[in-house]
C-alpha positions in Angstrom: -77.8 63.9 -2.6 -80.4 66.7 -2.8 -83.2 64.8 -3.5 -82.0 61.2 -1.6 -80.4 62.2 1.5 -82.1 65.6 2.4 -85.5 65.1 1.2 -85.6 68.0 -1.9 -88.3 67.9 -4.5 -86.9 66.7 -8.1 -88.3 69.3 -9.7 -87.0 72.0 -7.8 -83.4 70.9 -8.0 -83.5 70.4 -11.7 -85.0 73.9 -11.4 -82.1 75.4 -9.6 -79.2 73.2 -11.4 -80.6 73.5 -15.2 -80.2 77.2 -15.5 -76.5 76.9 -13.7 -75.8 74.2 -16.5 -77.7 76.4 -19.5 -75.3 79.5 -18.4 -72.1 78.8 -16.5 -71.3 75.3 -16.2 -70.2 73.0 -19.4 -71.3 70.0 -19.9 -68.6 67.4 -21.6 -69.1 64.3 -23.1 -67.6 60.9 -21.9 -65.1 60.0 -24.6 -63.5 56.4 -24.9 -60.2 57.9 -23.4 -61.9 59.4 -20.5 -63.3 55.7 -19.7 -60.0 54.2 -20.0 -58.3 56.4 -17.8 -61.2 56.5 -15.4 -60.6 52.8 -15.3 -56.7 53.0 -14.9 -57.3 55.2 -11.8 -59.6 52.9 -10.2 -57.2 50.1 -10.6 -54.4 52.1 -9.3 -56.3 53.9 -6.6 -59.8 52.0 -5.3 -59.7 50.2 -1.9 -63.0 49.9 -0.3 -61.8 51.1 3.2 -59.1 53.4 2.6 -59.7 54.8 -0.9 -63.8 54.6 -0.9 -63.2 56.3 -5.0 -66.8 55.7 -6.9 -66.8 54.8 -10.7 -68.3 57.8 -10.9 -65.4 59.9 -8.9 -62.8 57.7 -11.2 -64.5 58.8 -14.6 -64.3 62.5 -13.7 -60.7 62.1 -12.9 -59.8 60.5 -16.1 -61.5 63.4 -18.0 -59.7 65.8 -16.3 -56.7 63.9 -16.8 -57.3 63.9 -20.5 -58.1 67.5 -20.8 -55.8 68.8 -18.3 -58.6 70.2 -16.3 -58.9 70.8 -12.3 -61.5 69.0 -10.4 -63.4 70.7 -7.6 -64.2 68.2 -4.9 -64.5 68.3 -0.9 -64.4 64.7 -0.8 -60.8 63.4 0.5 -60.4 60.1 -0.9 -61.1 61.9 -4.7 -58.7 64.6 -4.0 -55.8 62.4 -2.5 -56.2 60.1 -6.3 -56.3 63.7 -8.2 -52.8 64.5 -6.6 -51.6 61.2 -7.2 -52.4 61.9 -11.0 -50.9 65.5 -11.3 -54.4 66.9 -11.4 -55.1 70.1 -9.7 -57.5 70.2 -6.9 -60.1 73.1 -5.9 -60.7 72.1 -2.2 -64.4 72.4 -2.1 -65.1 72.4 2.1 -67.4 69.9 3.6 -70.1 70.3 5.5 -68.3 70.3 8.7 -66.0 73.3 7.3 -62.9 71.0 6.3 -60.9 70.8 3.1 -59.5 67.6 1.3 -55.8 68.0 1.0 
């Protein structure tokens, strides 16, 4: 979204993220369960108008569903599928100052 939708240079972001990522952030690796409950939430969940969920969206769910781990996410249709599965949400706000529920 940096780069594609508001115009920022590659380098810079990798610049700004890789030191978050280095020092604070983990990075996990996809595991075969992950996938497969990735998958089951997309099956459950996706509907292209009213539940817009990403592949990408549904694999971070199912690793936090495997690890037990919150997801922190403003978008609304990823946040209504985390309740759905018992996983906590940290309501990131959007860029118009709302909150998924």
């Amino acid at each position: 979204v940096l780069v594609r939708v508001r115009g920022h240079d590659p380098a810079a972001v990798d610049a700004a993220i890789v030191p978050l990522i280095a020092t604070r952030l983990g990075v996990l690796p996809v595991t075969e369960a992950d996938a497969r409950m990735g998958a089951a939430i997309r099956a459950k969940y996706y509907h292209r108008s009213t539940a817009p969920l990403s592949l990408a969206d549904c694999l971070v769910l199912g690793g936090c569903g495997v690890r037990q781990a919150r997801v922190a996410t403003a978008d609304a249709p990823m946040a209504w599928a985390a309740h759905r599965e018992g996983i906590e949400v940290v309501s990131l706000p959007t860029k118009q100052g709302t909150r998924p529920r």
